[in-house]
N, C-alpha and C positions, 0 to 999 in steps of 0.2 A: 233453178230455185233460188239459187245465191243471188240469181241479179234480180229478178224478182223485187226479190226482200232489200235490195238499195236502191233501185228504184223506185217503190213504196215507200222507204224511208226520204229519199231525196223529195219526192213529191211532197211527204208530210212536212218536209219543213220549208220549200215554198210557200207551202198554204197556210203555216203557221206567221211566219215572216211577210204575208203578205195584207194581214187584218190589221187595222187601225190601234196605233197606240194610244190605246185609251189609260194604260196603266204607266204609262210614262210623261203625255202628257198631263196626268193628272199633278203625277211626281215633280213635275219642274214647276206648275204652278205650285203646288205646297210648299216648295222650296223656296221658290221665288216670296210667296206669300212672309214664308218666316224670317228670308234675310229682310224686307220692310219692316216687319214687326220688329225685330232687330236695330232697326234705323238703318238699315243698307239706303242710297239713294242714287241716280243716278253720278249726282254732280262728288257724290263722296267716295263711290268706289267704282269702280273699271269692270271691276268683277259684276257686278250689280247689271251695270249699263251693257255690259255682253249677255248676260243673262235673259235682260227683254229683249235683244235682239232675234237671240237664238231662240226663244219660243216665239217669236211672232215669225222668224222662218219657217218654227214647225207646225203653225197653224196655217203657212200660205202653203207648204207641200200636203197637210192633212186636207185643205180645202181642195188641192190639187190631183189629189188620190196617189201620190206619191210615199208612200206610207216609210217604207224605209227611209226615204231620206227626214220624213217627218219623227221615226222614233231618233234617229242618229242626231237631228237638231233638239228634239225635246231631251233626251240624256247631254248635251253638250250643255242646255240650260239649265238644268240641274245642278253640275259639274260646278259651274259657275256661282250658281244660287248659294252653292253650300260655302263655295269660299268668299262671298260675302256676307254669310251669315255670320262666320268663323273670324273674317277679318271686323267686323261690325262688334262683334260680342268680346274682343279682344280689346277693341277700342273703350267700350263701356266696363269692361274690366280692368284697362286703365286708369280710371278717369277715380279723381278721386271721392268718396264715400262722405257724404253729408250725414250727422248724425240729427235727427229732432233732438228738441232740447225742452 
């Protein structure tokens, strides 16, 4: 009965692990999206220009039905997204504050 019930458990989470990440690459573009709106750009941050690379990875392993490697590239671009958003808003948090007159 015990192996049973882990190998029922082992199977559910093949099958789980093996659908399309749709909630991660969604993740990396919203990421991606907000370090731009940020002013992330390639030519200004590293972080930025890793970031398109690693989701256009995980949309050739998603086209590819490679799924895990497509969530492990779309969470790598996120990773990224968010440290350009962070480095991008630091930037503009330096910069200094014009007042209207």
């Amino acid at each position: 009965m015990l192996r049973l019930l882990a190998v029922f458990i082992g199977v559910a989470c093949l099958a789980g692990c093996a659908s399309a990440p749709v909630q991660e690459m969604s993740d990396a573009r919203q990421a991606i999206a907000a370090a731009q709106a940020a002013g992330a750009t390639s030519a200004t941050s590293p972080d930025f220009s890793a970031a398109q690379s690693a989701i256009a990875r995980a949309e050739s392993h998603l086209q590819a039905q490679e799924f895990t490697r497509a969530r492990l590239a779309a969470m790598e671009a996120k990773r990224h997204a968010a440290a350009a958003l962070a480095n991008a808003s630091a930037q503009h948090s330096d910069a200094p504050v014009t007042q209207p007159h």
